[in-house]
N, C-alpha and C positions, 0 to 999 in steps of 0.2 A: 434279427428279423429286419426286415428292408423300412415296412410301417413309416412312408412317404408317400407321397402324391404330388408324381412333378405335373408343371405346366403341358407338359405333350399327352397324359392321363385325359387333359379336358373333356374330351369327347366321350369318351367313357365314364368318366364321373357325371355326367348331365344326361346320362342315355336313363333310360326307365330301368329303376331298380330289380325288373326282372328279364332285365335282355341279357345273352351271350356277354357284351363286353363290360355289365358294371359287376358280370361274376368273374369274370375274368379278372379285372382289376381291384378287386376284393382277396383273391387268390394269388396277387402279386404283391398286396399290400403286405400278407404276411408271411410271404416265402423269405427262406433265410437267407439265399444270396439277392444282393441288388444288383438286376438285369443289368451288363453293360454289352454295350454294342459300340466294336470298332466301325463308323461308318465309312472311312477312306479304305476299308479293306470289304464293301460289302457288293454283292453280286448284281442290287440293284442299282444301275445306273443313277436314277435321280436322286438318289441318296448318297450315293459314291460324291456324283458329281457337286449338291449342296454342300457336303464337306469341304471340299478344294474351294468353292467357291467363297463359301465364307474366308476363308484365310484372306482371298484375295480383295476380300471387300476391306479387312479391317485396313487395309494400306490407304483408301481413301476417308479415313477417319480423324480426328485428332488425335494426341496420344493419349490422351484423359479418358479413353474406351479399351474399357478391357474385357475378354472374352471369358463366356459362359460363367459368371459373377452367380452368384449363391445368393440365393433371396428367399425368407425366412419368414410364412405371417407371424406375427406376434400373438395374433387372438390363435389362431389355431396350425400349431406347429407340424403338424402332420403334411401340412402344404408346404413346398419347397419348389424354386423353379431357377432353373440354370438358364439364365438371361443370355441370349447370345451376345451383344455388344451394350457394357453398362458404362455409362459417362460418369466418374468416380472425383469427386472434388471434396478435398479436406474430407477425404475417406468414410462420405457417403452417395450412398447412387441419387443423380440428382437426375437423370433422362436413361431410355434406353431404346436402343434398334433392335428388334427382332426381322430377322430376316429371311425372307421364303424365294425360293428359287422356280423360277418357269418358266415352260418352254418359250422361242421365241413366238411361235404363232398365238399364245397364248396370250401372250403379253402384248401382242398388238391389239388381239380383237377383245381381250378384257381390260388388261392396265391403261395402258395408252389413252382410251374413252371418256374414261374417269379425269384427265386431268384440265379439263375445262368445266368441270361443274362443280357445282357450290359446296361447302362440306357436308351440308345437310344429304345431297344426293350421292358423294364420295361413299360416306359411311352407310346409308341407303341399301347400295348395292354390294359392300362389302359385307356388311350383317347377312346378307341373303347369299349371294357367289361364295365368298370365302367366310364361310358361320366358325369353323373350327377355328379360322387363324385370327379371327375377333375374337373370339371368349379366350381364348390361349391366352394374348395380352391382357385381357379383364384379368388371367389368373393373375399376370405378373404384376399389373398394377395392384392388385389386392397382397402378395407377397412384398411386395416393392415398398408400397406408403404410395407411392408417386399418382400423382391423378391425369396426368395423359403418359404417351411416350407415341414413337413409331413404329407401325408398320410398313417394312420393305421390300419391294419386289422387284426382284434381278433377274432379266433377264440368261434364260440359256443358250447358248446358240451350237453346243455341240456334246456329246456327251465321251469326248474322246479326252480320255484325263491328259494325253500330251498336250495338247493345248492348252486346255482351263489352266495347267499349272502355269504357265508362261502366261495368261491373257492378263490383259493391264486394264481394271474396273476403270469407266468413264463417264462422266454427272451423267449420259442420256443411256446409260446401261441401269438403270433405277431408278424406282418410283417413292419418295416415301409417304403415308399415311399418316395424319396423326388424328390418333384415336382416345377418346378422351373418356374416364371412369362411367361405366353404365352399371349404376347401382342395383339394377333388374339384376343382372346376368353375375355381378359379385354374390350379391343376397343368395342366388341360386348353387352356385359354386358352395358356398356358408354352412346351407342348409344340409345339402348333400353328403357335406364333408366330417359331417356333427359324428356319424356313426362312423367312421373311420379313426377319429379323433378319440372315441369310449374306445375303440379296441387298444389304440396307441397306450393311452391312458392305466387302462385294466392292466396290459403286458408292461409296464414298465413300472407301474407297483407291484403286481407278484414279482420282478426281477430284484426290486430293493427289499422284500421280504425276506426271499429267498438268501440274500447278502447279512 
């Protein structure tokens, strides 16, 4: 059985326990294969193109960042989240970038704005415009230990993957955020996560019985 709950789950795991997507993701928790999806082979553009894109981000990183890093909570292991860029020193994660791609018009008339105001107002507007991709990080920092990290946003400027694969990422191609532990929004993730955690739990004693 699959019996995880990645970081990309979030919105789903905080939706009203009788909506569409927390049965959905109920029904995914205990189906026996875990969903994988090739995204550089996927039909959707902005997903195609996030894939290439990431690769081309990690070349302006140190080398101390390594991609999609496995991050484990210790109180309740049923959470897992595949960090996309984890900064790894004496072989534990000490920071991390998460990285979300959007379009260019997007990223003028919403990133770009943000970056004269104070961080009270940064995060302000990011809590509210981009909710999904705040609590995402919340998961990771609750996976993680770490009590901030970034959120990033890179620009797209085309969706034709002969380019993106040649384009050479440059400091004004991205914005980063740093978003620091909101104990609200972990607590909530916690709460949620308690009765996915009993099912984990129950299936994986009848499994050592069964043994």
């Amino acid at each position: 059985m699959n019996l995880t709950i990645g970081s990309g789950d979030v919105t789903q795991l905080l939706s009203g326990t009788q909506t569409k997507g927390f049965a959905e993701l109920l029904q995914k928790f205990v189906a026996h294969d875990k969903p994988y999806y090739n995204a550089f082979a996927s039909p959707i553009d902005a997903l195609r193109t996030g894939a290439i894109l990431e690769a081309k981000y990690l070349e302006v990183l140190s080398d101390d960042y390594y991609v999609q890093y496995k991050s484990i909570c210790e109180e309740l292991d049923c959470l897992t989240s595949s960090i996309d860029f984890a900064q790894i020193k004496a072989g534990e994660i000490v920071d991390f970038d998460e990285l979300k791609t959007i379009y260019l018009t997007d990223f003028i008339d919403k990133i770009i704005p943000l970056k004269d105001k104070t961080q009270e107002e940064k995060i302000a507007v990011i809590k509210k415009a981009f909710k999904s991709n705040y609590n995402q990080v919340q998961f990771q920092l609750l996976t993680s230990g770490l009590d901030s990290a970034n959120l990033v946003f890179l620009l797209v400027e085309t969706y034709e993957d002969s380019e993106n694969y040649f384009r050479t990422i440059v400091l004004n191609d991205f914005i980063k955020f740093r978003i620091t532990r909101d104990e609200k929004v972990i607590s909530e993730i916690k709460s949620r996560a308690k009765i996915f955690q009993a099912i984990k739990n129950f299936v994986i004693s009848e499994m050592e019985v069964k043994l």
